[in-house]
C-alpha positions in Angstrom: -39.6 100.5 -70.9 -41.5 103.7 -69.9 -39.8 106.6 -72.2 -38.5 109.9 -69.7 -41.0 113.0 -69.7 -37.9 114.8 -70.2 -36.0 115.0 -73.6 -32.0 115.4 -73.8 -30.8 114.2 -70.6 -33.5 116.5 -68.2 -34.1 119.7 -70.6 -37.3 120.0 -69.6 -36.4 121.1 -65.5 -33.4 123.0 -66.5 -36.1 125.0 -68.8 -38.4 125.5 -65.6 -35.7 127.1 -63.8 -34.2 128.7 -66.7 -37.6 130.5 -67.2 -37.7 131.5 -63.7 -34.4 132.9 -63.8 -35.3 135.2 -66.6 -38.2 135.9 -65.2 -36.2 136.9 -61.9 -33.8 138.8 -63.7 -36.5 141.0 -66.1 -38.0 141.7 -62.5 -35.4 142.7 -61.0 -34.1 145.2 -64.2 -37.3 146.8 -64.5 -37.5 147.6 -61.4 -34.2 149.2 -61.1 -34.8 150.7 -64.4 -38.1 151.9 -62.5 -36.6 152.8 -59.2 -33.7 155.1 -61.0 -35.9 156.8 -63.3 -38.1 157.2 -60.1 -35.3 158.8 -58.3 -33.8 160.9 -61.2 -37.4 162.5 -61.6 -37.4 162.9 -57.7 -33.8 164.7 -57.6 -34.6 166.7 -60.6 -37.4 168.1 -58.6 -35.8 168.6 -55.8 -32.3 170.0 -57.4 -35.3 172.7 -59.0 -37.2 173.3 -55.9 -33.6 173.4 -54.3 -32.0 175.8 -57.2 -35.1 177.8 -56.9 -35.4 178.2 -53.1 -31.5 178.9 -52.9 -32.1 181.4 -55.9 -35.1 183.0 -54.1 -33.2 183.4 -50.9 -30.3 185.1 -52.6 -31.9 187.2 -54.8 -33.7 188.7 -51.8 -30.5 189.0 -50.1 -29.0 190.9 -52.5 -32.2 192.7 -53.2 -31.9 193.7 -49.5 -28.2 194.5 -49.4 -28.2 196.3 -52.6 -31.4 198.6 -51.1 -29.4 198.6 -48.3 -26.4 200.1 -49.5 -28.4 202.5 -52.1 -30.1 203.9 -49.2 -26.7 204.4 -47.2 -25.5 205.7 -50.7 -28.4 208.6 -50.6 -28.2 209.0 -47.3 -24.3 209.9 -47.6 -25.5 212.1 -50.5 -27.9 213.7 -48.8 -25.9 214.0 -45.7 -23.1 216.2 -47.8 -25.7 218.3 -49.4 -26.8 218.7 -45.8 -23.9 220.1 -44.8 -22.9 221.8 -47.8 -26.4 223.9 -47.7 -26.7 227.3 -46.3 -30.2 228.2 -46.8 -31.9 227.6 -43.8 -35.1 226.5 -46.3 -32.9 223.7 -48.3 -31.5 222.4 -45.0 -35.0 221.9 -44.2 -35.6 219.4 -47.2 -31.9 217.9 -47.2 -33.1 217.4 -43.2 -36.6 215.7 -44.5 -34.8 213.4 -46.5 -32.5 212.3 -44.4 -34.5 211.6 -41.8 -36.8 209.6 -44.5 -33.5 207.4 -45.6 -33.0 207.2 -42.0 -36.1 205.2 -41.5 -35.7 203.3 -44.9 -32.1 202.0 -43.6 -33.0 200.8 -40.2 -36.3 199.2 -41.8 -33.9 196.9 -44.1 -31.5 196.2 -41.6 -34.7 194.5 -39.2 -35.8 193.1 -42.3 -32.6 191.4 -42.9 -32.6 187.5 -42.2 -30.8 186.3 -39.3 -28.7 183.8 -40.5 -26.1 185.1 -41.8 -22.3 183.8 -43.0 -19.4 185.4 -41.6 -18.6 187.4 -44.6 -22.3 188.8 -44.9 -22.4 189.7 -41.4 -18.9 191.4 -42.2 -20.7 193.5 -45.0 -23.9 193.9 -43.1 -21.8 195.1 -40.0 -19.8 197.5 -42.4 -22.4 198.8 -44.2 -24.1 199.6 -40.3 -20.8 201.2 -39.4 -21.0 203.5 -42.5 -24.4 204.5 -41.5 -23.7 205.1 -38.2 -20.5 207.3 -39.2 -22.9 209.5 -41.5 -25.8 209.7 -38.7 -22.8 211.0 -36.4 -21.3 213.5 -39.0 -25.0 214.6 -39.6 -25.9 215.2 -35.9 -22.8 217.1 -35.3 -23.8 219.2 -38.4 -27.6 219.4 -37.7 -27.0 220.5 -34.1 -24.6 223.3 -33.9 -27.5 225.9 -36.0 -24.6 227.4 -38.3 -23.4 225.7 -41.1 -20.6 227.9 -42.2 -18.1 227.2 -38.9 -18.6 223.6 -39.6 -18.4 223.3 -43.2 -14.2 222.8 -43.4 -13.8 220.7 -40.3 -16.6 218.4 -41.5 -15.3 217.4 -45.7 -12.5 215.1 -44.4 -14.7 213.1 -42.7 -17.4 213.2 -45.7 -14.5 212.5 -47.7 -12.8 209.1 -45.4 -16.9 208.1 -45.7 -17.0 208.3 -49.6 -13.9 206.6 -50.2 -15.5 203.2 -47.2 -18.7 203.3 -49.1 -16.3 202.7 -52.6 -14.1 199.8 -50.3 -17.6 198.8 -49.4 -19.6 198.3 -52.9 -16.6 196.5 -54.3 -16.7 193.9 -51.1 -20.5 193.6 -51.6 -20.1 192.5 -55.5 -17.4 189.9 -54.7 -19.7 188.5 -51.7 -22.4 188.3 -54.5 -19.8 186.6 -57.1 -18.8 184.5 -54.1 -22.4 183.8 -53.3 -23.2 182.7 -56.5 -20.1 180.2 -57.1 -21.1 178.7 -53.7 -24.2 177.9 -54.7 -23.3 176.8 -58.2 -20.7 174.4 -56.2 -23.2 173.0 -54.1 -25.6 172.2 -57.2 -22.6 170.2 -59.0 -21.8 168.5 -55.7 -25.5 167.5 -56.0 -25.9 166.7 -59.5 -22.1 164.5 -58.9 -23.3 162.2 -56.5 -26.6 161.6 -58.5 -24.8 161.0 -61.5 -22.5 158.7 -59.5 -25.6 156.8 -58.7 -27.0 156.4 -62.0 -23.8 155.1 -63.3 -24.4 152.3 -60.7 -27.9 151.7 -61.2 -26.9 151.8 -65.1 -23.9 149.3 -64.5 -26.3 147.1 -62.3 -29.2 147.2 -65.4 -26.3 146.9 -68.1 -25.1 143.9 -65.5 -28.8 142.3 -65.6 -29.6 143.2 -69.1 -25.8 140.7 -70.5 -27.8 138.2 -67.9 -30.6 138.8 -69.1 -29.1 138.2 -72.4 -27.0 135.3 -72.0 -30.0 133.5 -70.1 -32.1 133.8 -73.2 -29.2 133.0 -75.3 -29.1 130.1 -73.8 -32.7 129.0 -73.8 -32.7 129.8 -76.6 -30.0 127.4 -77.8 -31.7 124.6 -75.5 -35.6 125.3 -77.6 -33.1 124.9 -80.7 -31.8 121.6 -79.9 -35.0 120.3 -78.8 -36.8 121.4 -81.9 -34.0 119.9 -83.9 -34.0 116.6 -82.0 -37.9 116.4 -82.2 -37.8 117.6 -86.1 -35.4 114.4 -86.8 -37.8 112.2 -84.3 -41.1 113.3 -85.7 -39.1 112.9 -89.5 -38.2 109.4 -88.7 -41.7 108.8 -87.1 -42.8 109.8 -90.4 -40.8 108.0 -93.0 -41.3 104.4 -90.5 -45.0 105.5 -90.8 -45.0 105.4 -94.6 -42.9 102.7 -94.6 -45.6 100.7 -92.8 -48.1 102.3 -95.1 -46.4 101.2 -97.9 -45.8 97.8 -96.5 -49.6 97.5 -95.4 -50.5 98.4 -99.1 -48.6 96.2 -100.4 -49.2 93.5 -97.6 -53.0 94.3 -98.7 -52.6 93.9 -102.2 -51.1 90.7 -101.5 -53.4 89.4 -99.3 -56.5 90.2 -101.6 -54.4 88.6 -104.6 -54.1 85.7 -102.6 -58.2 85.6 -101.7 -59.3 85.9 -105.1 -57.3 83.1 -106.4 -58.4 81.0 -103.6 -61.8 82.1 -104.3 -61.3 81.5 -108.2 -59.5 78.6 -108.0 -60.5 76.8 -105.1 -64.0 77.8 -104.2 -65.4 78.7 -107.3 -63.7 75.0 -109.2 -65.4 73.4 -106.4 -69.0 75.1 -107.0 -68.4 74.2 -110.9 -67.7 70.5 -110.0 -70.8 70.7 -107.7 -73.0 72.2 -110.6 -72.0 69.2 -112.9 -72.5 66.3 -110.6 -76.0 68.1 -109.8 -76.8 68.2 -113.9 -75.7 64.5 -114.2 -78.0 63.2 -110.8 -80.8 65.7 -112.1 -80.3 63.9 -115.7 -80.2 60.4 -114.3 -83.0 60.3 -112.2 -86.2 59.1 -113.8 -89.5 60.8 -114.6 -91.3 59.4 -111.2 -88.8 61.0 -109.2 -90.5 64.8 -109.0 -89.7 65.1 -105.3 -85.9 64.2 -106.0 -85.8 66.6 -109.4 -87.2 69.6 -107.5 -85.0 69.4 -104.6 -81.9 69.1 -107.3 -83.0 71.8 -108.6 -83.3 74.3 -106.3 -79.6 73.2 -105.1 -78.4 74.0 -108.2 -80.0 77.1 -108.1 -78.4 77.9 -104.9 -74.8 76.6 -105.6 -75.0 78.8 -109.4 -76.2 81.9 -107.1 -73.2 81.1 -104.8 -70.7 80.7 -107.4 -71.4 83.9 -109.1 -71.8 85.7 -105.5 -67.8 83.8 -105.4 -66.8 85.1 -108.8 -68.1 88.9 -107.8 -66.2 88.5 -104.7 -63.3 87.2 -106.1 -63.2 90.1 -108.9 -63.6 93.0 -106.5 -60.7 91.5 -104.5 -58.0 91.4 -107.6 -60.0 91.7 -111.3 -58.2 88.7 -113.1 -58.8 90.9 -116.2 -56.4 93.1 -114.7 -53.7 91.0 -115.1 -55.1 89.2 -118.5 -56.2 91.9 -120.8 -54.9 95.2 -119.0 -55.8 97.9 -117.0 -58.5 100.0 -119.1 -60.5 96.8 -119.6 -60.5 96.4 -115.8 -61.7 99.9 -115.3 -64.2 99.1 -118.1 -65.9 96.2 -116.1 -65.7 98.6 -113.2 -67.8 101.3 -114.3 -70.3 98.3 -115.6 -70.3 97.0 -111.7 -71.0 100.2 -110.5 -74.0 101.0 -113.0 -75.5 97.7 -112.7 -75.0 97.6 -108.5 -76.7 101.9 -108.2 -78.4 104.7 -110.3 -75.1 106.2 -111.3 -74.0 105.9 -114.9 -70.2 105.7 -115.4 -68.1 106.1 -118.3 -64.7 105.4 -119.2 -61.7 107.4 -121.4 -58.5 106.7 -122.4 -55.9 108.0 -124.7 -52.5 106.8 -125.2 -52.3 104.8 -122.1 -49.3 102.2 -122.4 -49.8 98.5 -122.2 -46.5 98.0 -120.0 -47.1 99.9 -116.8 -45.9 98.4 -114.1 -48.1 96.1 -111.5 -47.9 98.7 -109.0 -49.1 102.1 -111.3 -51.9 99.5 -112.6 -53.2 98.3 -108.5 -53.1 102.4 -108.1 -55.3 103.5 -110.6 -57.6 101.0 -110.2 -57.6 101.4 -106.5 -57.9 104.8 -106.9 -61.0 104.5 -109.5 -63.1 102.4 -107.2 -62.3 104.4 -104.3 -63.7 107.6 -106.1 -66.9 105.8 -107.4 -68.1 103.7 -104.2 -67.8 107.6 -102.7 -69.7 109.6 -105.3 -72.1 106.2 -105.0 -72.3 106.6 -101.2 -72.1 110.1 -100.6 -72.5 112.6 -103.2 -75.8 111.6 -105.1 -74.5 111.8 -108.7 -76.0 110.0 -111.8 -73.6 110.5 -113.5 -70.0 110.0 -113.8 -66.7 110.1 -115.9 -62.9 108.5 -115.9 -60.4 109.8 -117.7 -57.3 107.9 -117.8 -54.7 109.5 -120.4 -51.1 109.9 -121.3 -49.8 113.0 -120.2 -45.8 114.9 -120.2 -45.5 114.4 -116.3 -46.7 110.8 -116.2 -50.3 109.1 -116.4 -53.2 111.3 -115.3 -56.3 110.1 -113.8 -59.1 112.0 -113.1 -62.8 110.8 -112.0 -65.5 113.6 -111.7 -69.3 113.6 -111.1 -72.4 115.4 -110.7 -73.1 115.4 -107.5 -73.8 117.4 -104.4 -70.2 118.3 -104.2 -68.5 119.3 -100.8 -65.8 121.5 -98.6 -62.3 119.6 -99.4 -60.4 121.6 -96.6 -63.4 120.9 -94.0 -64.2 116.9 -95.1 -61.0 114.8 -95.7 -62.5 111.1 -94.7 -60.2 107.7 -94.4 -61.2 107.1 -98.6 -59.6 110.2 -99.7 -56.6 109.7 -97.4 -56.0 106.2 -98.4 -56.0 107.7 -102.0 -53.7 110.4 -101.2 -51.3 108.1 -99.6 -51.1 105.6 -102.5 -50.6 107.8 -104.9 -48.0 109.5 -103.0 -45.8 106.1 -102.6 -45.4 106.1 -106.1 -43.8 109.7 -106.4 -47.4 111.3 -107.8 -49.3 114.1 -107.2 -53.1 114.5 -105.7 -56.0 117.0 -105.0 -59.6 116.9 -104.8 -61.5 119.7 -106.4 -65.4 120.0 -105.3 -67.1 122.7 -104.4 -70.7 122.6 -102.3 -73.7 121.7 -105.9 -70.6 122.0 -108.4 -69.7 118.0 -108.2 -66.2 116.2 -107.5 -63.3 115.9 -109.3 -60.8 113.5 -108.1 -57.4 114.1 -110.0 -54.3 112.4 -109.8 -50.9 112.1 -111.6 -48.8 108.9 -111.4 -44.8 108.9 -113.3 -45.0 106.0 -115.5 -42.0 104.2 -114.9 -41.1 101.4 -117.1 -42.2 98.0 -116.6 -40.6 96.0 -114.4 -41.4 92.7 -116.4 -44.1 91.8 -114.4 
């Protein structure tokens, strides 16, 4: 049966879409994030371009009215000094100056903008009316030649004038309060409605941002399950892996028990009873049989080379001593093998080593031993090397370490020192490999020391 692509019932489409989503979503919140700021920064400017133009405009209005009214102000001065003077010279420079004011006023009131409310074009058209009251009362004055006649019949008039221009300047400055609050109005209208906006854009990005949220929430939850169902998978992948291990080892061990008793037994009884019925033909045949004694001979030759070439094998499968006289005379014969078989000289330690240890502490070391010395023999060009097998508080330590060329553990971890590593791990022990590149190899290893078993 072909296993789904798709773990926990079609998690791995809903996460396609769910990503898209999210994606969608942080899209479409930046960009609203984007287009608000975009717009705030826009009305800002304008709301100060706006503030500044309205500003500009009314300050010059004002400026205008106000000069306005100062000239109509002197000119209503200088129109009562006018005709209060009786010196003929003084008239001259009341006259001077009123015909100066005269000019100033009409050039304001062509200066004055056009578009007017109805309020300034109230003020603007009173003001006017003021002016053109004191131009009359000044052209009756100036054209009669004799001041004195006209003095009395013109102060009421001068008078009614004084007390408009007062009416007058108090209706300018509330037009100018008025002006202002209109224009302060108009900038909170303004700045309302873009604050009503931002709330929505802020209530759509606070909307997105809880989607936003929840989505990722709930991948999240969904990478959490996943991870926690493939943690327990890959967790029970391992354990059935060292289960086979273990079995395999043990399945091994069997196997290679098995094949050196064959070999012993079998085999190597039958070579032996091959040997002594060659010795008693070789013995039985007479002196003018040379032909017959050489050939039995050289078979005997061959069957003793074959039967020790049987025993070797059948040692390096399962050492009987191992099981006959104990583990530390196996490693013994061991390190003889390997200095008799390559240039490397081996010796052996031990100290306090228990004869009890159980079958399966006793395969391990040994395994462990040979393992470490057919690698320095193969691959780290030692000539010399040491085992160490002791008693120890945590359990029985081994530890093999050579001469040699020496090499990067964390870069170089072959199928020897993993085999090693696993079988001392079955049993609950610890490993590590210490070499460094011309410093030599130390393989180390601790193994509990459980009771025996009665094997």
């Amino acid at each position: 049966m072909t296993e789904s692509p798709y773990i926990d019932g079609g998690a791995g489409p809903l996460s396609g879409r769910l990503r898209w989503i999210l994606a969608i979503v942080c899209a479409v919140l930046l960009a609203l994030l984007l287009l608000s700021g975009i717009f705030a920064v826009r009305f800002l400017d304008e709301m100060h371009s706006r503030e500044r133009e309205v500003t500009r405009a009314l300050m010059n209005r004002t400026e205008l009215l106000s000069s306005l009214w100062v000239s109509i102000q002197n000119y209503n001065e200088a129109v009562g000094q006018f005709v209060a003077q009786a010196n003929a010279e003084r008239k001259q420079a009341a006259r001077q100056r009123i015909d100066r004011l005269t000019v100033e006023i009409d050039t304001n009131l062509r200066r004055y903008p056009a578009d007017r409310d109805s309020i300034e074009a109230m003020l603007l058209g009173g003001m006017e009316n003021v002016f053109v009251e004191q131009r009359r009362l000044y052209l009756l004055d100036s054209g009669g030649g004799q001041a004195k006649p006209r003095k009395e019949p013109l102060a009421a008039p001068v008078s009614a004038l004084e007390k408009q221009r007062v009416d007058w300047s108090r209706r300018f400055q509330a037009w100018n309060r008025e002006k202002l609050q209109q224009a302060d109005q108009a900038m909170a209208a303004k700045f309302t409605g873009v604050q009503s906006g931002l709330l929505r854009v802020l209530a759509i990005g606070f909307a997105s941002g809880l989607l936003l949220v929840l989505g990722s929430m709930m991948y999240i939850v969904q990478l959490e399950r996943q991870t926690r169902n493939r943690y327990v998978e890959l967790a029970r992948s391992k354990d059935e892996l060292q289960r086979l291990s273990s079995s395999l080892v043990d399945a091994q061990e069997t196997e290679r028990r098995s094949i050196s008793r064959e070999l012993h037994d079998e085999i190597g009884q039958s070579l032996g009873a091959l040997l002594v019925d060659i010795s008693w033909l070789t013995s039985s045949l007479g002196s003018d049989r040379p032909e017959a004694r050489s050939e039995l001979e050289r078979m005997k030759a061959l069957a003793e080379r074959t039967l020790s070439g049987v025993r070797d094998m059948a040692l390096l499968l399962r050492p009987s001593m191992l099981d006959d006289l104990g583990l530390i005379a196996a490693l013994e014969w061991q390190a003889r093998e390997v200095s008799r078989r390559s240039q490397m000289q081996v010796a052996v330690e031990s100290e306090g080593v228990p004869e009890d240890l159980p079958d399966d502490v006793r395969v391990c070391i040994y395994r462990l031993v040979q393992e470490a010395l057919n690698n320095s023999v193969r691959h780290s060009g030692a000539n010399t090397a040491k085992v160490t097998v002791a008693q120890a508080a945590a359990g029985i330590e081994v530890r093999v370490a050579d001469n040699g060329r020496g090499f990067v553990p964390a870069r170089t971890r072959g199928l020897g020192i993993l085999g090693m590593e696993e079988r001392v791990k079955r049993l609950g022990g610890n490993f590590s490999v210490e070499s460094k590149p011309g410093r030599g190899t130390t393989v180390h290893a601790v193994l509990p020391a459980r009771p025996s078993s009665g094997q």
